[in-house]
Each structure stands twice: as structure tokens, then as C-alpha cells.
N, C-alpha and C positions, 0 to 999 in steps of 0.2 A: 834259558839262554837270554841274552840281553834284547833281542829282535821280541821276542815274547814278552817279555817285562816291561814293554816302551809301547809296545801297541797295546796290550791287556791289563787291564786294573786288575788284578785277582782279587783286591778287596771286596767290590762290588759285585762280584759273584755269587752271593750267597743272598741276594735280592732279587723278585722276577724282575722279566721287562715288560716295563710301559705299554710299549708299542713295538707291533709286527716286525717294523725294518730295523730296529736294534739285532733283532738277531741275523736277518740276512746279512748283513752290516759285520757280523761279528766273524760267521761262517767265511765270507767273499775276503775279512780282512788274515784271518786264521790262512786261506789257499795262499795270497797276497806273499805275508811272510815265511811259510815255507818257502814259496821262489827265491823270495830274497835272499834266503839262507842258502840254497841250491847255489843261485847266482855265484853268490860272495863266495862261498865255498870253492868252486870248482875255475872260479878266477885266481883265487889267492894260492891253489894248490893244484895249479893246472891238472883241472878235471880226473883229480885224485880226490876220495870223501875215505876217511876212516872210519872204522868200525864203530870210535864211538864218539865221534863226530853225527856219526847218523842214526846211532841210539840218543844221543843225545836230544835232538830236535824231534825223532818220534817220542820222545817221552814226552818232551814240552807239546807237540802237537795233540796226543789224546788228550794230557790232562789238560790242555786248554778247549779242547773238542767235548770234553765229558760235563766242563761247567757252564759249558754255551747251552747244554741239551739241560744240563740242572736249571739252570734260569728257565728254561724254555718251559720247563714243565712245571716249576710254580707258575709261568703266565697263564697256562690253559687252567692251573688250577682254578683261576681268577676269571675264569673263561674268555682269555683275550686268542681270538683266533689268528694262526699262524698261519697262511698259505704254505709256507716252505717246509714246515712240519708236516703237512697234511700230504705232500710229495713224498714226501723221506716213506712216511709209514703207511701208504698206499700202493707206493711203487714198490714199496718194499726192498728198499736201497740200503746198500753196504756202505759203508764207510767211504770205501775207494768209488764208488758210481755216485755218490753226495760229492766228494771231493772233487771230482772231475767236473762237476755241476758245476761249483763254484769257481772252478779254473774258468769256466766257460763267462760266467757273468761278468767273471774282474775281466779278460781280456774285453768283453763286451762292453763294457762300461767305465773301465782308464786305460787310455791309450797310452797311458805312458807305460806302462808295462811291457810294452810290445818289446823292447828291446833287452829285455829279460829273457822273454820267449826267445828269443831270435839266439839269446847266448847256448838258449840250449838246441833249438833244431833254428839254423840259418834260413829256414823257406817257410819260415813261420809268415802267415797273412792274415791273420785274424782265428784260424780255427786252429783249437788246442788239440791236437789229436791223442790216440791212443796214448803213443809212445811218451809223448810229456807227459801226459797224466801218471802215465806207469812207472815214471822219472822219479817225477818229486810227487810219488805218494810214499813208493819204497826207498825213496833215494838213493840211487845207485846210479852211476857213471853209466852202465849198459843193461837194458833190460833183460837181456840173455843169463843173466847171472839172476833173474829171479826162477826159482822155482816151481816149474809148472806152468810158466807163462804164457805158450801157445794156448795151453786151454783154457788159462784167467784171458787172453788178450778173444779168442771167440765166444765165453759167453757173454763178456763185457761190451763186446761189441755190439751183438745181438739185442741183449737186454737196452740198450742206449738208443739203438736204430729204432728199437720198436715203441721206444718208452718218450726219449727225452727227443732227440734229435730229428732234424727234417729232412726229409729227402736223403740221399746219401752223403751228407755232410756228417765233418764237425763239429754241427753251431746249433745253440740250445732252440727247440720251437718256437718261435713269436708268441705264439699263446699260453705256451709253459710259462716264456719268462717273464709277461706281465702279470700272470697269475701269481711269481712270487715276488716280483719286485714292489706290485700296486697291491698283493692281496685282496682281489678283485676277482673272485671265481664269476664272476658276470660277464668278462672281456675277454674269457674262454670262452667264443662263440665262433660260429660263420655262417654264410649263408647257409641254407639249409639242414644249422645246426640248434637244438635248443634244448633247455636244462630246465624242468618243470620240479618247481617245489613240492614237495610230500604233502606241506600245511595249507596248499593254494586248493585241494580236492575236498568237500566234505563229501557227506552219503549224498547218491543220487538220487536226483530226480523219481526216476523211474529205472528198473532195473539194477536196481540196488543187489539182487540175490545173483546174476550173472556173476557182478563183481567178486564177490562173497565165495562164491563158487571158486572161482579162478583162484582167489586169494586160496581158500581149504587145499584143493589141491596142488597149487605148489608149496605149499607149507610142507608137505607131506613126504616131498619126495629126499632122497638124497640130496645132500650138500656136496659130492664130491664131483659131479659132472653138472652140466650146463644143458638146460630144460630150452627147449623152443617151442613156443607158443606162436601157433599159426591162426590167425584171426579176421576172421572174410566177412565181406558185406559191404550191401550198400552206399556211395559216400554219401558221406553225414549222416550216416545209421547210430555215430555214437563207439564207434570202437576207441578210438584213441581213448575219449573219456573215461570209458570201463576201465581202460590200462591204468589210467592215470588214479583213480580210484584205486586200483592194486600195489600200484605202487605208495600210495597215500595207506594200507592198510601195513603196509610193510614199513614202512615209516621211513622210505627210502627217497629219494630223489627220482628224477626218470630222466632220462637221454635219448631224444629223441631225435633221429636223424634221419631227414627224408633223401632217400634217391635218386628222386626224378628231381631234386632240385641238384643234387648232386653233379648230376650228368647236364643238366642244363645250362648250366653257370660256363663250367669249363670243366668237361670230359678229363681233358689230363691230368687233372690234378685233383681227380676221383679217390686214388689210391689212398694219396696225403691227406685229405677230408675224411675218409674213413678211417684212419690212424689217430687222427683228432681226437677222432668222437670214440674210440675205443679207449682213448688215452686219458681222456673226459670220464669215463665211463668208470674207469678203474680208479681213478683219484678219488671219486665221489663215491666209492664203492656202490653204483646204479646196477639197474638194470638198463638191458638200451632195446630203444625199439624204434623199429626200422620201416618208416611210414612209405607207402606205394610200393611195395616190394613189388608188386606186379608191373611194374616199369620192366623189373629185371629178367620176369620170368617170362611177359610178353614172347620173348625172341631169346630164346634159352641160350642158343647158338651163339648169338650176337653176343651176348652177355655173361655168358659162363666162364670167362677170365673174371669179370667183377664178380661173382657170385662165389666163384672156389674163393679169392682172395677175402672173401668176408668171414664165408664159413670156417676158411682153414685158421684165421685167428681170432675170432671173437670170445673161442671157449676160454682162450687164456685172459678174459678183461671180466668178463664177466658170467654169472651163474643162472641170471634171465634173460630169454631172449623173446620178444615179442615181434612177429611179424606181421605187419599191416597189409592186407591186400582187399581190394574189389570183388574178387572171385577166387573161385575153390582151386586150389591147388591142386595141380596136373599134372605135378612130375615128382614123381615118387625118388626119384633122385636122390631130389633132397632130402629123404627122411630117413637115406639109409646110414646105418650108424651112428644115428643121433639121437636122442630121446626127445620124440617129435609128438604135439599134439595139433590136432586143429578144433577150431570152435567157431561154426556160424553165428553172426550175428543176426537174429530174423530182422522181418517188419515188425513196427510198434503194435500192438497188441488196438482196440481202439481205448481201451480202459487206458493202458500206458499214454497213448495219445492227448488225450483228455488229462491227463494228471500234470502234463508238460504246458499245454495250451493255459491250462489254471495256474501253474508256477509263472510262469511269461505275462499273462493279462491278468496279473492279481491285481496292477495298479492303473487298470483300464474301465473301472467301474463307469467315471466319468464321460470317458472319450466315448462309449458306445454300448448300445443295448446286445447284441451281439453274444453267447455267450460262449464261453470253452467248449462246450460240448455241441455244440453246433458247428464249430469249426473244426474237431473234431470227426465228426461224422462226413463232413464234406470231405477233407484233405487227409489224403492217405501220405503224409507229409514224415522226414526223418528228423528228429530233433535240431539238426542245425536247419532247417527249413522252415520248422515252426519258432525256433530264435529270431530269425529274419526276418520273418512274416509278422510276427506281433513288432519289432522296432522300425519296419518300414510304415506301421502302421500309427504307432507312435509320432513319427515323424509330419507322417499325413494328415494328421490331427491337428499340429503345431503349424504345419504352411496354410492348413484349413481354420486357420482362424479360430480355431479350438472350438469349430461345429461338432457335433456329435456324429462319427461317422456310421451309417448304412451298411444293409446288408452285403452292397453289395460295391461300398467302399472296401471294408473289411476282405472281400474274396480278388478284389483287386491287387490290395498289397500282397496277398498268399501266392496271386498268380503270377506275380513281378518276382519269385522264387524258382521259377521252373522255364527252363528251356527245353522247347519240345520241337521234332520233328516232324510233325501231324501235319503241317502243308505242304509236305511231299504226297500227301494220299488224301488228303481230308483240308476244308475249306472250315476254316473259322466262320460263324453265324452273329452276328453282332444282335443279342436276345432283348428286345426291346417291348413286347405286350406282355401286360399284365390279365391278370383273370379278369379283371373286367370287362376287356378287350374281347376275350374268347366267347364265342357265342356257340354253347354247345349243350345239348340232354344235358337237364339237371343230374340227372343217372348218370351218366358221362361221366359228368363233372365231377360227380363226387369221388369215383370209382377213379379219376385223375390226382386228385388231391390225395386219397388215400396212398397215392403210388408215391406221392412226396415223403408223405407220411412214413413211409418204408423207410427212404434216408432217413428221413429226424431222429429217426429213434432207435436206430439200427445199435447202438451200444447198450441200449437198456434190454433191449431182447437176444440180442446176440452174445452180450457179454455180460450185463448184470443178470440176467433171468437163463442165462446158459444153454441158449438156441446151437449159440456155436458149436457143443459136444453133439447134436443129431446131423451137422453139418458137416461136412467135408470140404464143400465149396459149396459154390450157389449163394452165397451173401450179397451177391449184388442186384442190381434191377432189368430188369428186358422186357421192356414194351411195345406192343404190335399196335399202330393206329391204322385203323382201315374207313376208306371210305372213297367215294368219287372223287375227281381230282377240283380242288381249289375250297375242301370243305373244312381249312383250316388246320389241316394235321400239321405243317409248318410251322404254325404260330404256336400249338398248343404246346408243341416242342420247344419251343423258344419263353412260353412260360412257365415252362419245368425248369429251365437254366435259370431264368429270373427268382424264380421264388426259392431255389437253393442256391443262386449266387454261384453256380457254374459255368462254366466253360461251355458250349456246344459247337463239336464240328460235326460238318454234314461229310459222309464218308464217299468221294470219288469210286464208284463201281469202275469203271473204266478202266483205272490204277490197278486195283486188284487183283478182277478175274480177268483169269491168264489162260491162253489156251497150250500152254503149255502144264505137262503132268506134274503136280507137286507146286506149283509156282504160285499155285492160288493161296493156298495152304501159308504158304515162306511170307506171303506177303498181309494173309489175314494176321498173323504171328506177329508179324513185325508193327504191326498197326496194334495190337490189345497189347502188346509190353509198352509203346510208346504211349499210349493213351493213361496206362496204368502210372506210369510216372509224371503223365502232365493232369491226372486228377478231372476227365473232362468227360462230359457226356456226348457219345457217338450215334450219331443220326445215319439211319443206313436208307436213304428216300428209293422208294420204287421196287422192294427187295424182290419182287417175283423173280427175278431172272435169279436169284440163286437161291429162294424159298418155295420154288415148284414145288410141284408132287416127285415122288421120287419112280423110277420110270423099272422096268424091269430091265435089269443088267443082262442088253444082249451082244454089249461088246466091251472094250476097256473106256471109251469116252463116256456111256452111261453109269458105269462106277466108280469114276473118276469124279462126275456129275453127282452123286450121291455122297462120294468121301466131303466135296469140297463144303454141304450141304452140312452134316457131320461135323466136320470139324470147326465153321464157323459156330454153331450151336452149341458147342464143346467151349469154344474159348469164350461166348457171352456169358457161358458158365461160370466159368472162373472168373471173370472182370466180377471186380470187387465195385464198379461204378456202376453207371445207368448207359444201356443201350437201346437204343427209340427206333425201330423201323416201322415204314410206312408201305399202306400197298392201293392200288386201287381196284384192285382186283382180289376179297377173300377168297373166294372160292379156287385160286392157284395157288394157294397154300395148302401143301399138307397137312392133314388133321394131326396126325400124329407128332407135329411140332410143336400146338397149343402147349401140351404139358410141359415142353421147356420154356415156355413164355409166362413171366410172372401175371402181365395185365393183357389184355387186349381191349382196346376203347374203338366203339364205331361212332364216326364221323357219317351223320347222315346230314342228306343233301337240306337245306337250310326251310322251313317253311315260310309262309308269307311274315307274320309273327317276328322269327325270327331273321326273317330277308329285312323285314323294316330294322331290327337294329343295328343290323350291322353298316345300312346305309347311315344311319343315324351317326354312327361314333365314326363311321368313316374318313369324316370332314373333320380337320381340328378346330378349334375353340377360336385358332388367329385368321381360319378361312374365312371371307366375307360369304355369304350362304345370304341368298333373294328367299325375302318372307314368303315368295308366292311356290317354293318350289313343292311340288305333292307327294312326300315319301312313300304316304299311304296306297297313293297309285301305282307308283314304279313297284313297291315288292310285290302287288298282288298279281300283277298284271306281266311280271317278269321273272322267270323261276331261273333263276339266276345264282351262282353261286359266291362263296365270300372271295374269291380270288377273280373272277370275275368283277363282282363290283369294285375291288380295289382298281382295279384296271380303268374301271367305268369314273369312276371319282379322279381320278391322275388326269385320263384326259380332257374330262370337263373341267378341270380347272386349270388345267393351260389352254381350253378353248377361251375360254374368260380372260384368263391374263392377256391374252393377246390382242383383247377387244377393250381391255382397261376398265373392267366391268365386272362385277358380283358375280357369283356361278346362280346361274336362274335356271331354269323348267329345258331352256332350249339347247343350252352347252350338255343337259345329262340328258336327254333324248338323241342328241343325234352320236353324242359318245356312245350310247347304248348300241345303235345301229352300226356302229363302227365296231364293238367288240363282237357281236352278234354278226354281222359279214364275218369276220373274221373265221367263222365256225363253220362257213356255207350255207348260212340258215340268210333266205331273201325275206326283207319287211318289205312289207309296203304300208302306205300310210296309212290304213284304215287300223291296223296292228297295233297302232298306238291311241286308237279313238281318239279323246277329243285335244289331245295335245299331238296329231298328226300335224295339225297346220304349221308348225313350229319347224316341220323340215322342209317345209318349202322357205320359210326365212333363210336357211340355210343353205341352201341350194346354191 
């Protein structure tokens, strides 16, 4: 027909095309004059079309339809990609639901056609509906007179609500239609929508045979139903990534679409967002996976309108389904009638740890002596925590003036990774002496260091040399300091944190033990998971009140008394960290709790020897300190303890400040007398021999 011969070269037909929008261009102009023909038609012959008046124009319409698809497919031979092609043959579209497409774009996109529309239904307002489409595909005066119609007009409909169309409208999706007008599958997005490259994953890190895994057995299964993969753990345990590796092994895309952002944005238009990404899903022939699903499953009740509406149509988009959650799936619900699996994601292994820490600080040679395996051992961290831990540390490098960072630069950026709740029950210790500081048995001491030594090296015995197969638990540390009170079991603990660059809270007993049944228990529990995530060593100071002897069960408060005894012994167990109690009293220990205690260190009360150095280092370097003052006399003549002299040196040296004067012989005698009253113990001046005279100055 002449309307076909004026828009369409048929010459050039038998050449691909160029570029993408020739052919949307060709389609949208091909819907175009159909109308036009419909129009002119049913004007000139009052809304009468002959038989072969409308054979006529469907003949020019396929074969002008069949050389728009002939170009189209030397372009992709040429590998020029067609957005609008990749619709057609994903959506899996008929001729008449392509057609209808294009009715939608041309009223979209020239408004002068609108009175086209309007000759054939008068309430025409921008949206082409069924019945035009059904018009002038078949072209007939009345749709009734097609064949079958009610059932082409419901699955037509259906197929379009679910595929092309938003909302109950009309009118093509916003993001269909810049997907075919721009060819631009990247502005097929929205909030909490994203579309991850197959070529963007190589092999991982660490845990590479999970992937591999996952990959074998879906390989395996049926292609004719739709597999759900349920996938739990920790966040930043690394699930998404493993997915995305499966889908990099399938050589597929991913679609990934989170919930909780879903629902956050704006609830109502939840539905439409999921139709998106389903719609996403099936063009790019993906798998989709469905990131916090446990948003949904939190409040089953609340959510199980959004929950049937996912399940009841994702089978039709797609044949994987991956579901992302935090915790183990509780409602079997879900899994009935469906071909459901689930698969924990654990903790990093400490070997897998270490193999992430060395991927991450492979170009930190420079910045710090520090090395993978050391931080490793420390931080029971999940790969997104050890990603952020080495570039916060990068960074701190860079505003540090590109100093080489410390041990305990390094555990600073790791601990800028974790939020923790620990000072609801447990007081942060700001860890500031170092071993030089400590003044303890060389025996002690070393029987201390060794206990460090436990961390350091805990991957090489546990995991390189295969401790972990005799183990079941028990990998962590638990040490008992005993001694009279001030003989530095505080400090000693505070140079356990330092010299591994940890955290120490001292643990609030008050907090805990509960005299209520079971509540001690809820609350020990809730303190060793918190602790285990904030990677920090637990000081339990004073523990006799719940490291008694255990008593004969001769009511329920004595077995109560025993369970809670029990249980905390149970859970230092299992802490994979270091937990440090003190006592002043061994002999109110149960013997029989030694053996769940890795170390026990005695703090003995300090001797003369040892009394002089601790006065010694007492004093810092910027204190002004009088030539004349006699250390040798004070320790021998004062059996005094290290927490005591700290007391004794504070307040001589704000007796001095106050006098504008050096700390001398007479500020530390009569401070002496002052912590000594404090005890109930009376001097008199003959107590101090030949530096008594000195309290009478003071007086």
C-alpha cells in the first residue's frame, strides 16, 4: 500500500542497522501507519473495512515486520545490541503484545497522533488500551467479531500487567521504556534495586569451594521448576559475594533486590518495585536474590501479604532464587511445595581469616610492621570487617603523615569496625602499662607472656598443626590472677590488652548476678555473644562471689548457686577470646574449677626489692622529684603495696603542687600517713625514724 511504500525504503532492507534506535524507529513507525490506514480507512468508509482492504495492509504489515526483524538480526550478527530485541525474545512476546508496545511508545512520544486515537475510542487520554490494540492489529470495526477474543483479551492482559505495564494502567513502565528507547539496561534501576555483572566476580578470596558447591548442585537439578536457595549468616559474613560468584560461574547476571530498602523508601509501592525487579530478572534471563529477607520473615503476620505476593510469582521470572537472611529460617511455611534448600554460612575459619587479611594488606608492607596473621589471631572479623579495617587503616596512614602505624594503631582502625553493647554490663579500661611497668615473679611473668603467646599463635596450632580436630571448643583463653588486693592484677590485665592490641572491659558483677532464677544465666549469655562480636578481652575483677566453692544442694537457691557457677565456666568455654578474673582470696575458689582455667598467675604481695621499683617508675620522667628523696628507705621500712603507692605518689605530688615546689622526702611521708590512716593503722612519729621530724613541718 502506498502509506507503506512512503514510510519504508524496502530497498534498504537487506542491510543491517547501524545503530539501536533505527529499529525502534522502524517498529513505533510500522504501529504509526497501521493507525493511519485504520484512520483513513474507517473515515473514508464510514467505519466500514473490507475484507481485502484488511488483508491488504496485514500483508504489507508482516512483510514490512519480517524485514525490520531481518535487519535486526544481521545487527546482532555484527554484535550491535538491541535493547528492544532483548524484550521481544525474553518477554517472550507475540507479535500482537510487540505491537501493542509500540502503540504505547508512538502515543508516548508524538502527540499528534492523539487524534487518531480519539477517531477510534473518543476517551482516548494518553493510554492505548486493549481494545485499540485489538483494533488495529486485527483491524476490524468491532473486536467481537474476532475469534476467541475474550480469552486472547485475558491473557493479554495479564501477560502486559505482569510484564510491560505499571500499576493497573495502560502505559508502558518508565524503566521498560528507557530501556528501549536509550538502550541503556543500567537506568533499569531503583532504589533498592541492583544488577551485578557475571565478569565483575573472579574466584574468591577465601571460600572459593562453598561457591563451587552451590554452583554443582544447582547445575544438577531440573530446569523445569524454580530452585530457592536459603542462605543465613552473619552480616558481612560474605553471602551475597558467594551468590555472586555463582552467578559469575553460570555466566549470568544477578538481580539483586533488597526488602528492607524496599519497605523503607515507600511501603506502597512495594508491590510495583518487586514487579521491577522480576521484570529485570526475566529480560536479563538472571537469577534474583533477595537481600534481608528476614526483614520479611521477622513479623510473618505483618508481612505475609508481601511474602505470598513474591513467592506466588517469582517462579514465573525466574529458575534461581537466592534468599539472603541473618538467621536460620523458622517457618517452614515456606518451604512447602517448593524445592527449598538452605545453607549456613559459618565463621571464617582463622586460616580463611588470614588469607583475607593478606589479600587486603598485601600493599601495606610500607605503612606498618603489623602482619596478616597477627591480626588475624586477634580479630574474629567477617570479610567485610576486615575490608574496612585495613582501608581505615590505609587512610590513617595518609592523615598520619605516612608514619608507620603501631600495634596498636592498627587494632584501633579494626575496632572503629564494631559496634558493641558492652557498656550496658561492662566498663571500657583505657590499657595503658606496658611490661616494663609490671612489677611481678620473673616466674609470673613468664608463665604471663606465655599466655599471650597462646593468642599469637593460636592458627599455627589450631589450624596449621590440627589442635582444632582434638577440640570441640576451648580455643580461647581464661585466666585466674590471684593475689592481695593492690598487687597489680589490674595492670597486669591492662598489659595483656596492650601487648595484643585489644579491647579490655572490666565486667559490672552487679549487672549480671541476678537473684532472680535463670536471669543470671540470660545475662552471662548476652554479655559472651556481645563480647564475641566486639573481639575484646573480659576482666571479671573480685569473682569470688560467683567462683565460690560449691555448697551442698540443700534447697533450689543453692543449685541455682551452682547452675550459675556452671554456666559462666561453660560459656568462658566457648569464648573464642581471652577472659581474665581476679580474686583476692584463692582459697574461695573451687579446686575443681582450676581445670577449666587455662593460666592462673599469683600476684604476691610486693618485697622491699621490689617495693623500691615500683616507687621508682612511679613518678614520670616530667615529675620534678627532690635529689634528697630516700626510696631505699620508704620500700624497706613500708610494706606497702603497688596500688597503695600509686595513691601515695598522686597525693605527694599534689601536696607539692600546691606548695609550688619539687616533690621532696616531706610531701611522701606525710602522704604515706595519710593512706596508712586510711587503713586504721595509727603512726606516730618514731614509725618513720629519722625522717619523723618532717611531720611535725607539717602539722
Amino acid at each position: 500500500m502506498e502509506l507503506f511504500e512512503k514510510t519504508f525504503n524496502y530497498e534498504n532492507y537487506n542491510t543491517a542497522y547501524k545503530y539501536y534506535n533505527e529499529y525502534i524507529r522502524d517498529n513505533v513507525s510500522l504501529a504509526g501507519v497501521v493507525l493511519l490506514s485504520y484512520t483513513k480507512c474507517i473515515s473514508e468508509n464510514k467505519n466500514v473495512i473490507s475484507k481485502d482492504y484488511r488483508e491488504s495492509v496485514q500483508l504489507d504489515f508482516y512483510k514490512t515486520l519480517d524485514l525490520i526483524e531481518s535487519r535486526a538480526g544481521l545487527s546482532e550478527d555484527n554484535n550491535i545490541f538491541i535493547a528492544a530485541r532483548a524484550v521481544q525474545k525474553n518477554y517472550k512476546l507475540s507479535d500482537l503484545e510487540w505491537f501493542w508496545i509500540n502503540l504505547c511508545i508512538l502515543a508516548k512520544t508524538d502527540k499528534r497522533y492523539d487524534k487518531l486515537f480519539k477517531v477510534i475510542d473518543n476517551k482516548f487520554s494518553g493510554e492505548v488500551n486493549v481494545e485499540i490494540a485489538l483494533k488495529l492489529f486485527y483491524f476490524v470495526e468491532n473486536i467481537s467479531s474476532i475469534v476467541g477474543v475474550n480469552s486472547i483479551i485475558n491473557k493479554l492482559k495479564y501477560k502486559m500487567l505482569s510484564l510491560c505495564f505499571k500499576g493497573n494502567t495502560n502505559q508502558l513502565d518508565d524503566l521498560l521504556f528507557t530501556y528501549i528507547m536509550d538502550n541503556n539496561k543500567d537506568n533499569m534501576s531503583i532504589e533498592g534495586l541492583k544488577t551485578f555483572e557475571q565478569h565483575e566476580q573472579g574466584e574468591l578470596i577465601a571460600r572459593e569451594y562453598v561457591a563451587k558447591k552451590i554452583y554443582n548442585f544447582l547445575n544438577g537439578l531440573e530446569r523445569d521448576s524454580t530452585a530457592f536457595m536459603y542462605i543465613y549468616g552473619k552480616e558481612g559474613i560474605g553471602k551475597k559475594t558467594i551468590i555472586k560468584r555463582v552467578s559469575g560461574m553460570f555466566q549470568e547476571k544477578l538481580i539483586i533486590m533488597d526488602v528492607k530498602e524496599f519497605l523503607q523508601v515507600n511501603k506502597e509501592n512495594f508491590y510495583e518495585k518487586v514487579l521491577v525487579s522480576l521484570r529485570l530478572a526475566l529480560l536479563e534471563r538472571s537469577p534474583i536474590c533477595i537481600n534481608n529477607f528476614d526483614t520479611l520473615t521477622d513479623d510473618i503476620k505483618e508481612n505475609m501479604e508481601y511474602i505470598n505476593f513474591i513467592f506466588g510469582r517469582i517462579g514465573d521470572f525466574t529458575s534461581k532464587v537466592f534468599l539472603i537472611s541473618n538467621s536460620k529460617n523458622k517457618n517452614l511455611e515456606l518451604k512447602e511445595n517448593r524445592l527449598w534448600f538452605e545453607l549456613e554460612i559459618e565463621d571464617l575459619t582463622k586460616s580463611e581469616s588470614r588469607e583475607i587479611w593478606e589479600y587486603y594488606m598485601n600493599d601495606m608492607q610500607n605503612m606498618t610492621d603489623v602482619k596478616p596473621l597477627e591480626m588475624a589471631n586477634r580479630f574474629t572479623f567477617t570479610p567485610m570487617q576486615i575490608k574496612q579495617a585495613v582501608e581505615e587503616a590505609k587512610n590513617f596512614y595518609l592523615w598520619n603523615n605516612k608514619t608507620k602505624l603501631s600495634n596498636l594503631d592498627m587494632s584501633k582502625c579494626a575496632y572503629k569496625q564494631i559496634i558493641t553493647n558492652l557498656g550496658e554490663s561492662a566498663t571500657l579500661i583505657k590499657a595503658k602499662y606496658n611490661w616494663n611497668q609490671l612489677i611481678l615473679d620473673k616466674k609470673e611473668k613468664i608463665m604471663l607472656k606465655n599466655a599471650c603467646n597462646q593468642m599469637k599463635y593460636k592458627n599455627v596450632v589450631y589450624e596449621k598443626w590440627g589442635m582444632n580436630k582434638r577440640l570441640l571448643y576451648g580455643t580461647g583463653l581464661s585466666m585466674l590472677f590471684e593475689g592481695p588486693p593492690g598487687t597489680g592484677k589490674t595492670m597486669a590485665a591492662q598489659v595483656v590488652a596492650n601487648e595484643l592490641g585489644l579491647d579490655i572491659y572490666k565486667v559490672d558483677l552487679s549487672r549480671i548476678v541476678s537473684k532472680y532464677i535463670g536471669e543470671t544465666e540470660k545475662n552471662l549469655g548476652a554479655l559472651f555473644d556481645e563480647a564475641k562480636k566486639s573481639n575484646v578481652i573480659l576482666l571479671f575483677d573480685e569473682t569470688d562471689a560467683i567462683f565460690g566453692k560449691r555448697t551442698e544442694v540443700k534447697d533450689s537457691h543453692d543449685k541455682n548457686a551452682n547452675l550459675e557457677t556452671s554456666y559462666l565456666l561453660q560459656k568462658m568455654e566457648e569464648y573464642d577470646g581471652i577472659t581474665i578474673m581476679t580474686t583476692n582470696y584463692l582459697q574461695n575458689i573451687d579446686k575443681a574449677f582450676f581445670r577449666r582455667i587455662s593460666y592462673v598467675i599469683h600476684f604476691s604481695f610486693p618485697t622491699a626489692v621490689a617495693r623500691k621499683k615500683i616507687w621508682q617508675g612511679m613518678y614520670p620522667k616530667e615529675m620534678p622529684l627532690s635529689k634528697s628523696i630516700d626510696f631505699n628507705f620508704i620500700a624497706k621500712n613500708f610494706e606497702l603495696s603497688g596500688g597503695n603507692i600509686k595513691n601515695i605518689a598522686l597525693t605527694s605530688a599534689f601536696l607539692a603542687a600546691s606548695e609550688k615546689s619539687k616533690v621532696e622526702m616531706k610531701h611522701i611521708i606525710l602522704a604515706i600517713k595519710y593512706e596508712l590512716s586510711k587503713q586504721g593503722k595509727m603512726l606516730l612519729k618514731e614509725d618513720f625514724a629519722e625522717y619523723g621530724y618532717l611531720l611535725d613541718e607539717n602539722i
